[in-house]
C-alpha positions as CSV (number, residue, x, y, z in Angstrom):
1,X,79.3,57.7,-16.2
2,X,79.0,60.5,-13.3
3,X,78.3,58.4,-11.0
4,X,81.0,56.0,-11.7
5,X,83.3,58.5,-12.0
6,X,82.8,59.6,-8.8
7,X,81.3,57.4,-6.5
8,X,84.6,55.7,-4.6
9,X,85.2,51.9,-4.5
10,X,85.2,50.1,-1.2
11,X,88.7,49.3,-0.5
12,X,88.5,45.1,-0.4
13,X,87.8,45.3,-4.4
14,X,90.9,45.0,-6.4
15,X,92.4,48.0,-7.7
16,X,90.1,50.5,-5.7
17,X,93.0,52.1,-4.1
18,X,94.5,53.3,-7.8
19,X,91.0,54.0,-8.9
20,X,90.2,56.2,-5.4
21,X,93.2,57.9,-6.0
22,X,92.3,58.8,-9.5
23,X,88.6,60.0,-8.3
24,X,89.9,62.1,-6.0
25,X,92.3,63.5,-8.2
26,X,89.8,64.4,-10.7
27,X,87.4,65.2,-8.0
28,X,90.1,68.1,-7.0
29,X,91.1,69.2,-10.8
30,X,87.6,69.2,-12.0
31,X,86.0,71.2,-8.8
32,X,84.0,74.1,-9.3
33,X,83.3,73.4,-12.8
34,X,79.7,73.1,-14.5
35,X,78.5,71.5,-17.7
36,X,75.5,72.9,-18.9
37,X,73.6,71.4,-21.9
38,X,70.8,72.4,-24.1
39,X,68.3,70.1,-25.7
40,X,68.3,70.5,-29.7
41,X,66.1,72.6,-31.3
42,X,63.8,72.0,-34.5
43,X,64.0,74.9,-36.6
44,X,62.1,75.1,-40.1
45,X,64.0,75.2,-43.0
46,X,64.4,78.4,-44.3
47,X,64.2,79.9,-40.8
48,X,66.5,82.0,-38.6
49,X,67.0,80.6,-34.9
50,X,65.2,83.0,-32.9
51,X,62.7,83.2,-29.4
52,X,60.0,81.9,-30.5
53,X,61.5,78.9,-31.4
54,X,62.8,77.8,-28.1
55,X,61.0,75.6,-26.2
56,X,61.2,75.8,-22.5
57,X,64.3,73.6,-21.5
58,X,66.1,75.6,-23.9
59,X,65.4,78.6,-22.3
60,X,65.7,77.3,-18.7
61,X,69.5,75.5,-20.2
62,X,70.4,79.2,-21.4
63,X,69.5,81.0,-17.8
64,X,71.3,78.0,-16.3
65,X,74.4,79.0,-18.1
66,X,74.0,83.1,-17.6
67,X,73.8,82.0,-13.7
68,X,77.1,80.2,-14.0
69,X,78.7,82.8,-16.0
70,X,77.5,85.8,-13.4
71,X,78.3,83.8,-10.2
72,X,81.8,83.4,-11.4
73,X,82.2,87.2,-12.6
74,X,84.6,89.3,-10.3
75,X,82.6,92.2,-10.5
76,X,79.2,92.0,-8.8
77,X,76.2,92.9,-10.8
C-alpha cells in the first residue's frame, strides 16, 4: 500500500494525472510524519507487562519512537 500510494503513475495510463495529483497532495499533507509500530507481545496470564518481557523489536520499536518524539522537541536535550 506505501508503495502504491506513493509511487506516481506514468502519464499515458488513464487517470494518472488525477491520481498524481492526489499523491502529491498527500505526499505534501502527510510530510514529516512517522508511523512507528511495535510487534505484539506474549505476556503470561496473570502477569504485569514489564522489561523482561520485551523481546528485542519491541524494544528497538520503542527507541524508534523516543527518537521521533526528541527530534521533533523544540527544546534540545
Amino acid at each position: 500500500m506505501m508503495k502504491d500510494s506513493h509511487t506516481f503513475v506514468l502519464d499515458f495510463i488513464e487517470g494518472s494525472e488525477e491520481r498524481n495529483q492526489i499523491r502529491a497532495k498527500m505526499t505534501q499533507c502527510f510530510d514529516g510524519i512517522s508511523v512507528h509500530g511495535l510487534p505484539m507481545l506474549s505476556i503470561p496470564d496473570g502477569e504485569d507487562v514489564d522489561y523482561p518481557y520485551l523481546n528485542g523489536r519491541f524494544k528497538d520499536g520503542l527507541a524508534a519512537i523516543t527518537n521521533s518524539i526528541i527530534e521533533r522537541l523544540q527544546t534540545p536535550r
